[in-house]
C-alpha positions in Angstrom: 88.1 76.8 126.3 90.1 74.2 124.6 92.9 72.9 126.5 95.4 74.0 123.6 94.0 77.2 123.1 94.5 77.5 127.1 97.8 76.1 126.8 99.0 78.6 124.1 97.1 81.1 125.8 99.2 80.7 129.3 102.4 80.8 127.7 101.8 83.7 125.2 105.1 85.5 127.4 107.3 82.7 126.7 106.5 82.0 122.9 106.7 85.5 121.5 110.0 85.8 123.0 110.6 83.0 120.4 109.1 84.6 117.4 111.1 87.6 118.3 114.3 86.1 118.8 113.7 83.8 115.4 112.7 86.9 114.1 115.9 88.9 115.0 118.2 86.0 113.7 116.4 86.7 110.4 117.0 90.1 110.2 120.1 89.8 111.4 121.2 87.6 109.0 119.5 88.9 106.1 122.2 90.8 103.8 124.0 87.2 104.1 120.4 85.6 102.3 120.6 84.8 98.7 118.1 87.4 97.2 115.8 85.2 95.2 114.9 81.4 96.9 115.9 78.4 94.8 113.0 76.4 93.8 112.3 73.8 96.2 109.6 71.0 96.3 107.7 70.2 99.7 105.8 67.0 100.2 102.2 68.2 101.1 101.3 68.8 105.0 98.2 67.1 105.5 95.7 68.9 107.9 96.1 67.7 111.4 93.4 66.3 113.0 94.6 67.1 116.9 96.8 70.4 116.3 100.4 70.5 117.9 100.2 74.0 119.8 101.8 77.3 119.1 105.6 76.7 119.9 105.6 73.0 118.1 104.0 74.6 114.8 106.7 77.4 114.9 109.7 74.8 115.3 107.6 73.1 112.2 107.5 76.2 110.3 111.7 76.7 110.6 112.5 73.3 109.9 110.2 73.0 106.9 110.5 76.2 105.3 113.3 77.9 107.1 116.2 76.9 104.9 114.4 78.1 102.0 113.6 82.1 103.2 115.1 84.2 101.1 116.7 88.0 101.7 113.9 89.9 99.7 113.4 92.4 101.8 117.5 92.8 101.5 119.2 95.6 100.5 120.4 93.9 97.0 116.8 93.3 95.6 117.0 95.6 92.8 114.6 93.7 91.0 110.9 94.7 91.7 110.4 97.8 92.7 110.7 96.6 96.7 111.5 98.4 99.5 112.1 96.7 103.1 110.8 97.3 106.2 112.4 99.6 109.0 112.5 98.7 112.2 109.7 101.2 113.2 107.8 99.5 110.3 108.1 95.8 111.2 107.4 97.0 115.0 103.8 98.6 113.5 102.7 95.5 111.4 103.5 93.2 114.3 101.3 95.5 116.4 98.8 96.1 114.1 98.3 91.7 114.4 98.6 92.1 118.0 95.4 94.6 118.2 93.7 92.8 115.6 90.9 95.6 115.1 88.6 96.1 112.6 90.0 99.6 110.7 86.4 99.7 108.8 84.8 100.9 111.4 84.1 104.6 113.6 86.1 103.1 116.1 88.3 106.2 118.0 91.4 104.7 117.5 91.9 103.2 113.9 90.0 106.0 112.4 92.6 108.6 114.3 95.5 106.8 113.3 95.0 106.9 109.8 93.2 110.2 109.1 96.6 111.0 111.3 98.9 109.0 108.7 97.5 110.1 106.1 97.6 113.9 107.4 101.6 113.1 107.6 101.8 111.5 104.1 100.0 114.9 102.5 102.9 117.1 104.6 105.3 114.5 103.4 104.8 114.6 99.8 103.3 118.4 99.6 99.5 117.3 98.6 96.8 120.0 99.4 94.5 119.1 102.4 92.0 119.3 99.8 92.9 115.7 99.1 91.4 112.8 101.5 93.1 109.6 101.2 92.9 105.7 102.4 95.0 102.8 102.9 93.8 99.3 101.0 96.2 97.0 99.8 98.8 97.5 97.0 99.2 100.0 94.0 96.9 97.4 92.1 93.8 98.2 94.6 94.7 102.0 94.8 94.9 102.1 91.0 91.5 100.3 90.9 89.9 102.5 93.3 90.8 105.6 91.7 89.7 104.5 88.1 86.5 103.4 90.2 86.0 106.8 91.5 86.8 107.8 88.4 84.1 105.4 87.1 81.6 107.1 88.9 82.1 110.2 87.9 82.1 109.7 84.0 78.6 108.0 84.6 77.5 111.7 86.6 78.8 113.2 83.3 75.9 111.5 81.2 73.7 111.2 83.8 74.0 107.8 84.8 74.5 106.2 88.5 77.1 103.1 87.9 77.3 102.2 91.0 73.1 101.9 91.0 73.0 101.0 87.2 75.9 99.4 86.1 78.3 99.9 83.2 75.7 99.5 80.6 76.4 103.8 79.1 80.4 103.3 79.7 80.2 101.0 76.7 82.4 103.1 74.7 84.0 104.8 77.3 87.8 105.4 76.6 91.3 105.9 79.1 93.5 107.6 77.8 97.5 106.8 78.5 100.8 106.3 77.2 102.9 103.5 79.0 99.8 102.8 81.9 101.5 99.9 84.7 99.9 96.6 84.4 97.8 97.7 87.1 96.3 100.2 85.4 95.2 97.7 82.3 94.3 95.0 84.7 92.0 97.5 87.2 90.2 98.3 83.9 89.3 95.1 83.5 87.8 94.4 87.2 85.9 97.3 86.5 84.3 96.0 83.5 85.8 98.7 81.5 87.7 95.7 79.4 91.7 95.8 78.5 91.0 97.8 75.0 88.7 100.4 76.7 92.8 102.3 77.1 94.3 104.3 74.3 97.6 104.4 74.5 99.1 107.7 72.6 102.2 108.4 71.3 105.6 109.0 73.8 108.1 112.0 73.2 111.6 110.4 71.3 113.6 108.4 73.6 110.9 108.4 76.3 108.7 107.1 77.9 106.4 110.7 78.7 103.4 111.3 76.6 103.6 113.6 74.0 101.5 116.9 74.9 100.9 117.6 71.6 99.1 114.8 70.7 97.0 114.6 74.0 96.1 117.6 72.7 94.9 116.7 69.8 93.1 114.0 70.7 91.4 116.3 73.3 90.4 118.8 70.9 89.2 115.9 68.4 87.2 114.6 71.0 85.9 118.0 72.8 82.5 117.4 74.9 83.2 113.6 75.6 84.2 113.0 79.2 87.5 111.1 78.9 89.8 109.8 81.9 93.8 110.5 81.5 96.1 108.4 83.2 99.4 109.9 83.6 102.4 108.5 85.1 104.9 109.9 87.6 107.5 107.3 87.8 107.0 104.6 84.7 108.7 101.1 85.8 111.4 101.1 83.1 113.3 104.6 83.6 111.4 106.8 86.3 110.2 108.7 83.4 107.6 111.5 84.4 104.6 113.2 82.2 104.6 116.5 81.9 101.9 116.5 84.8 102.3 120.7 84.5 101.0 120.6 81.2 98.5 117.6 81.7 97.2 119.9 84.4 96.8 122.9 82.5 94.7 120.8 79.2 92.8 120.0 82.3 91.5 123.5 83.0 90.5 123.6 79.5 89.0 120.3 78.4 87.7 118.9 81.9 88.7 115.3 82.0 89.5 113.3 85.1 93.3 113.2 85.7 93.9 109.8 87.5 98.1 110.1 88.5 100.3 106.5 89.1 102.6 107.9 91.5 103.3 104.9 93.3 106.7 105.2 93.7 107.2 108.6 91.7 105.9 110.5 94.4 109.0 110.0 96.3 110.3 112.6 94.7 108.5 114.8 96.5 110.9 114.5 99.4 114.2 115.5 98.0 114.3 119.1 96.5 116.3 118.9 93.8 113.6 116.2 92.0 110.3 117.8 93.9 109.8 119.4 90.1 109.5 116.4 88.4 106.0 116.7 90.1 104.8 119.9 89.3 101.5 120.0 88.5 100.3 116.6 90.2 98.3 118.9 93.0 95.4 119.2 89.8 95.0 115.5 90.1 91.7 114.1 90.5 92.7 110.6 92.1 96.6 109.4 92.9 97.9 106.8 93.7 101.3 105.8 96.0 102.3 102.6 97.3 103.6 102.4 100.6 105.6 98.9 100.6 108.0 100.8 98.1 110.2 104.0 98.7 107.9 104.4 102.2 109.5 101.1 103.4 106.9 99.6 105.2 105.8 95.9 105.0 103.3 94.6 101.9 99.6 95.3 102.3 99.8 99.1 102.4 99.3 101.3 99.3 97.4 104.8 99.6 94.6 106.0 96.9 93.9 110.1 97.4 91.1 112.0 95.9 89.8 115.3 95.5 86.4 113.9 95.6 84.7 112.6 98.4 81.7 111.7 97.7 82.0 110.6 94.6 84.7 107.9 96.8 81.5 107.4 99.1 78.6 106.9 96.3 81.2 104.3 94.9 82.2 102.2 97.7 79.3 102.6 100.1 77.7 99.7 102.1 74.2 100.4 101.2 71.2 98.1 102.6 73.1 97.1 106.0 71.8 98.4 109.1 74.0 96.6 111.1 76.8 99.5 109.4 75.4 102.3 109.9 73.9 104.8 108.0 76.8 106.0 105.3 75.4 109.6 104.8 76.1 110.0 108.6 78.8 107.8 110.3 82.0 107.8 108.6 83.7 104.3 108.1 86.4 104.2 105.9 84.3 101.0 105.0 82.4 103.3 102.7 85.5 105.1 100.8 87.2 101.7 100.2 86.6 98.2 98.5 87.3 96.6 101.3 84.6 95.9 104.1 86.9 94.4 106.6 90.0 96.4 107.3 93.4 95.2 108.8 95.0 98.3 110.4 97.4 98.6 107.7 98.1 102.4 108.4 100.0 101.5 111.5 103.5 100.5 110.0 103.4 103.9 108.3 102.5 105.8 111.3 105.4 104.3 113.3 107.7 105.0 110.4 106.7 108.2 109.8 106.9 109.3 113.4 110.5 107.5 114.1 111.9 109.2 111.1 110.5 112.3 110.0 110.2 113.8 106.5 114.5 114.2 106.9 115.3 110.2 106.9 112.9 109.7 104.3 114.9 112.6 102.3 117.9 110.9 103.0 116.4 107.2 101.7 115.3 108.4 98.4 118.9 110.3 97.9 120.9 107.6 98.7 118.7 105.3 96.3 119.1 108.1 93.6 122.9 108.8 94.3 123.9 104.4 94.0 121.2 104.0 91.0 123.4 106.7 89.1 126.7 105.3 90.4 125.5 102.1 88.5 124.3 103.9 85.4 127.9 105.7 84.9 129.5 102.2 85.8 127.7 100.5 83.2 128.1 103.6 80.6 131.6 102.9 81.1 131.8 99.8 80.4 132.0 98.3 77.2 130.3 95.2 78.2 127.4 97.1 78.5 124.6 99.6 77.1 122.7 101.8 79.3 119.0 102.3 77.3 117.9 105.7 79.2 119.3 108.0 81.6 119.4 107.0 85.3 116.0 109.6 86.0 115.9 108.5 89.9 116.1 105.0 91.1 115.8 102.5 88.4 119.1 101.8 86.0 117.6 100.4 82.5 120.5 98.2 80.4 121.2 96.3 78.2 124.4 93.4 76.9 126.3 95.0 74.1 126.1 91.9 71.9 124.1 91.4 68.3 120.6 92.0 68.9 119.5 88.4 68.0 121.9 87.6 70.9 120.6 89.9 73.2 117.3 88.0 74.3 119.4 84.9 75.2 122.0 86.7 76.5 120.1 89.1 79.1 118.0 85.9 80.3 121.3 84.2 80.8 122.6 86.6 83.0 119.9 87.0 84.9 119.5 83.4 85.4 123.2 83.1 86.6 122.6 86.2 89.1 119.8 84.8 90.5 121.7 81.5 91.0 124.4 83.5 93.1 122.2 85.0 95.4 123.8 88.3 95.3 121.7 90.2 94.0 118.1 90.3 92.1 117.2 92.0 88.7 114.5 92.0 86.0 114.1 91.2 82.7 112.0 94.1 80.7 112.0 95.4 77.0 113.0 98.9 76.2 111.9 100.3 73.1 111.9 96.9 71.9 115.3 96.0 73.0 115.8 92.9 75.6 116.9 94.5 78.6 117.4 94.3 82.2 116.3 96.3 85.2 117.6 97.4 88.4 115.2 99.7 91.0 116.5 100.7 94.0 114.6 101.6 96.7 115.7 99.8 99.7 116.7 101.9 102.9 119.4 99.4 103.8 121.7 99.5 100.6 124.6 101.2 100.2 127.3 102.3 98.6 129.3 98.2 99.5 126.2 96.7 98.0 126.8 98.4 95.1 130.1 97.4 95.2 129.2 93.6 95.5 126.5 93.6 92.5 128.9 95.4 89.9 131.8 93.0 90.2 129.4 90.1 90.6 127.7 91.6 87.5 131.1 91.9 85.9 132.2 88.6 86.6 129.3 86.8 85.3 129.6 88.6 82.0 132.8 87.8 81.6 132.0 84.3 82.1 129.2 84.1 79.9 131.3 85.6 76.8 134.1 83.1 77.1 131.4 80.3 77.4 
């Protein structure tokens, strides 16, 4: 062995205790982190040619980048839709480097922990065990393997095999939506489905839900053709929900594929008084629920479920390699996923989930409800201000009440000033064509003082900006 692998090898006791102790002085410091990192230029760190060993790269790491870490993970980034890791959650990730295995493969362990997870994840947000599910990477990759699955199937409508044959009959294939995430578009294009393969139909006044009535008519119109319908539970801008009940029951009539974006929407599933909002979502086909949001688990964990098996399998298998196995026989969650080689991602969940029960996470998605409407009435009060939609859940959508050929300028001043204090982090958006600005929050550590700190920085900042 090389002497510096040996070296780093013998003293693995002694340097973890140092990544955990710089690791605590993080955390412990975080709510005092400005929320978004000022830019910074780094001369370029040349490739060493004799390395400088485990503890000498770390005290590298903290004087190079250290002073520039910021407190995203903090309970006052309200500005993409981020949640931060528990404790449980950081102690699973760290673990899950620590055992390094493979979570492709048959292996007892990884395969138990997350059929186990996701067995927990079904209870927690009331799916049917009728769904399976997987971890991959984000809400992008779930997205994409769903509309993949979904891929597969239109094919089996007209007789084609596009995993075997290719997209050469989906030429004209069309995806139907009405305010799809960027996800959505951009998994269309991987898939070779192109950007303009979705039809985006008309949203009810004042929102940003489909409007039934023309789904239906675009259904009836186009009665015979297999179609996929992507619906969302929880749109970026205002939390706003399709009438999945509805969406479900044209399903029973016109037989499409109903591909859900729930990946923070489904959330809702874990506080009564909004579990409605989701009625109808247990008809889906394929959903799709990101794990680093309203879960609160680190990046790198998303979920994609599916009613459909092995449709999943004919789409992802690993056909060819005898060195994997025989799909039809040994199940690898190699073969339901895009991903060959697996990190065991489900871990930080399964640690999270078994700290906390489905009562914390009940408690989380309140208190993120109960402060993003506390900020919606403060800003509907306000004069100052404009608040574009109800506060649905967690995300408060506003704008500046100034001209409208101010309000551009304005709303990216703001933000630029806010960003400067460190205080807190929010995103621009448009809103029915208005300039706007966004606020989700979904982090378990913010509370009702954090609230208190952004609105009078918020308030203070406006009232600077008008005098200048």
């Amino acid at each position: 062995m090389n002497q510096l692998l040996r070296q780093d090898l013998n003293k693995v006791d002694a340097f973890l205790q140092e990544v955990k102790d710089y690791s605590v002085s993080f955390l412990s410091g975080l709510d005092a982190l400005p929320v978004k990192a000022a830019s910074a230029t780094f001369e370029r760190l040349e490739l060493p040619r004799k390395g400088m060993g485990a503890k000498n790269a770390l005290l590298q790491f903290r004087e190079r980048y250290g002073r520039h870490l910021a407190g995203n993970s903090g309970p006052r980034n309200w500005g993409f839709v981020t949640g931060g890791a528990t404790v449980p959650a950081i102690a699973g990730d760290w673990l899950t480097a620590v055992f390094d295995m493979n979570a492709a493969d048959k292996d007892t362990a990884p395969l138990q922990i997350e059929t186990e997870t996701i067995a927990m994840l079904r209870q927690l947000f009331g799916l049917p065990d009728a769904f399976s599910g997987c971890f991959v990477t984000g809400a992008t990759m779930a997205n994409f393997a769903g509309l993949a699955i979904a891929r597969q199937w239109l094919g089996n409508q007209l007789g084609v095999d596009v995993a075997q044959e290719g997209m050469a009959a989906l030429a004209n294939a069309r995806i139907i939506s009405c305010i799809p995430h960027s996800s959505t578009v951009k998994s269309l294009a991987m898939l070779g489905f192109g950007r303009n393969a979705i039809l985006k139909l008309s949203s009810l006044p004042e929102r940003e839900a489909i409007d039934i009535d023309v789904l239906e008519a675009y259904l009836k119109a186009h009665k015979g053709t297999p179609l996929i319908v992507v619906a969302s539970a929880g749109t970026v801008n205002t939390v706003d929900f399709d009438d999945l009940a509805a969406i479900a029951r044209l399903k029973e009539t016109y037989g499409f594929w109903l591909h859900i974006d729930a990946a923070f929407g489904a959330f809702a599933a874990c506080v009564p008084a909004y579990r409605h909002l989701l009625n109808g979502w247990e008809a889906a086909d394929s959903i799709t629920i990101d794990a680093h949001k309203w879960l609160n688990v680190p990046y790198d964990a998303a979920m994609i479920f599916t009613r459909h098996p092995q449709l999943q399998l004919d789409t992802f298998k690993n056909a060819g390699a005898a060195y994997l196995g025989d799909p039809a026989k040994d199940f690898k969650y190699s073969n339901y996923t895009p991903e060959n080689s697996r990190r065991l991602r489900a871990l930080p969940a399964w640690y999270s989930l078994v700290a906390y029960g489905a009562d914390v996470y009940a408690d989380i998605v309140n208190n993120n409800i109960q402060l993003a409407r506390q900020l919606g009435t403060l800003i509907e009060e306000n004069d100052a201000f404009r608040l574009l939609a109800p506060v649905r859940l967690c995300v408060v959508c506003f704008t500046l009440n100034v001209a409208d050929e101010e309000k551009q300028a304005a709303t990216d001043a703001l933000l630029k000033v806010l960003d400067d204090g460190g205080k807190v982090m929010l995103t621009s958006t448009v809103y029915q064509g208005v300039p706007a600005i966004r606020a989700a929050l979904v982090n378990w550590r913010t509370t009702a003082q954090d609230l208190a700190i952004v609105w009078e920085e918020i308030k203070q900042q406006v009232a600077t900006l008008m005098v200048k």
